[in-house]
C-alpha positions as CSV (number, residue, x, y, z in Angstrom):
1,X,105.7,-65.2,-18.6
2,X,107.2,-62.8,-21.1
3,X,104.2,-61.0,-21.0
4,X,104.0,-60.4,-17.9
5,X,107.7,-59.3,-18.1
6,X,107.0,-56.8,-20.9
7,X,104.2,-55.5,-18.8
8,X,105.9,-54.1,-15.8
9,X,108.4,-52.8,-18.2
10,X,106.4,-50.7,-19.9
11,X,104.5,-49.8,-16.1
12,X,108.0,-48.8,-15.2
13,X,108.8,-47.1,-18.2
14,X,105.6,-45.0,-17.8
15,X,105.9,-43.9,-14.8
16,X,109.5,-42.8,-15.0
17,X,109.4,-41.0,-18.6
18,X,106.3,-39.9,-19.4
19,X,103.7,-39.2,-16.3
20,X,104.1,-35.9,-15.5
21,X,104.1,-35.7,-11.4
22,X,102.7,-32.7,-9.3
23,X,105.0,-30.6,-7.5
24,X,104.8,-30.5,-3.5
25,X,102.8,-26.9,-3.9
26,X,100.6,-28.2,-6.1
27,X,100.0,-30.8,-4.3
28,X,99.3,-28.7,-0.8
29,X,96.8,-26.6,-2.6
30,X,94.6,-29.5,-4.1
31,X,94.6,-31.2,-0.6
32,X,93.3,-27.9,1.3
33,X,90.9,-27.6,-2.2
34,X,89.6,-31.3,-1.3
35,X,89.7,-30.8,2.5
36,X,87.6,-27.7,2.4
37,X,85.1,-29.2,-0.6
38,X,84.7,-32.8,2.2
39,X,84.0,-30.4,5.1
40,X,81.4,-28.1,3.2
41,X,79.8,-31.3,1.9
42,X,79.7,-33.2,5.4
43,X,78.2,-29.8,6.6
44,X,75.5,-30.1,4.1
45,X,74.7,-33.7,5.0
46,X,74.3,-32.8,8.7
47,X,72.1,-30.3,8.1
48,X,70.2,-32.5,5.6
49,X,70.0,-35.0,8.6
50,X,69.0,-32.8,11.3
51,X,66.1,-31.4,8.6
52,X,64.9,-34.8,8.0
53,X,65.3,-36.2,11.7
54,X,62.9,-32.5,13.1
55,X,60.3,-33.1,10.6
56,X,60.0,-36.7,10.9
57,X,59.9,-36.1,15.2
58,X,57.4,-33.6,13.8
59,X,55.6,-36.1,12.2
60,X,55.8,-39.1,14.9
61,X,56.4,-37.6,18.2
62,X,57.9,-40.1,21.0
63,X,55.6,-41.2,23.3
């Protein structure tokens, strides 16, 4: 049990003293960074998708 005792200590002590947390801007800027990166990817994928789905109707029209 003392173990486990020592361990959220040190958690604790960790996270108070010595990570170093972002500040708000900071933190607004890498969000719109991420946002903007997840929409340009998910563009990419659609596209990728509607590539593959023409040439496959290409391939094997419906009947």
């Amino acid at each position: 049990m003392k173990k486990v005792v020592n361990y959220f200590k040190a958690t604790y002590d960790e996270l108070v003293h010595k990570v170093t947390w972002p500040s708000a801007k900071d933190l607004q800027n890498s969000v719109i960074v991420v946002s903007i990166a997840s929409l340009i990817i998910a563009l990419i994928v659609f596209m990728m998708d509607l590539m593959f789905n023409a040439g496959v109707n290409t391939l094997f029209p419906a009947m």
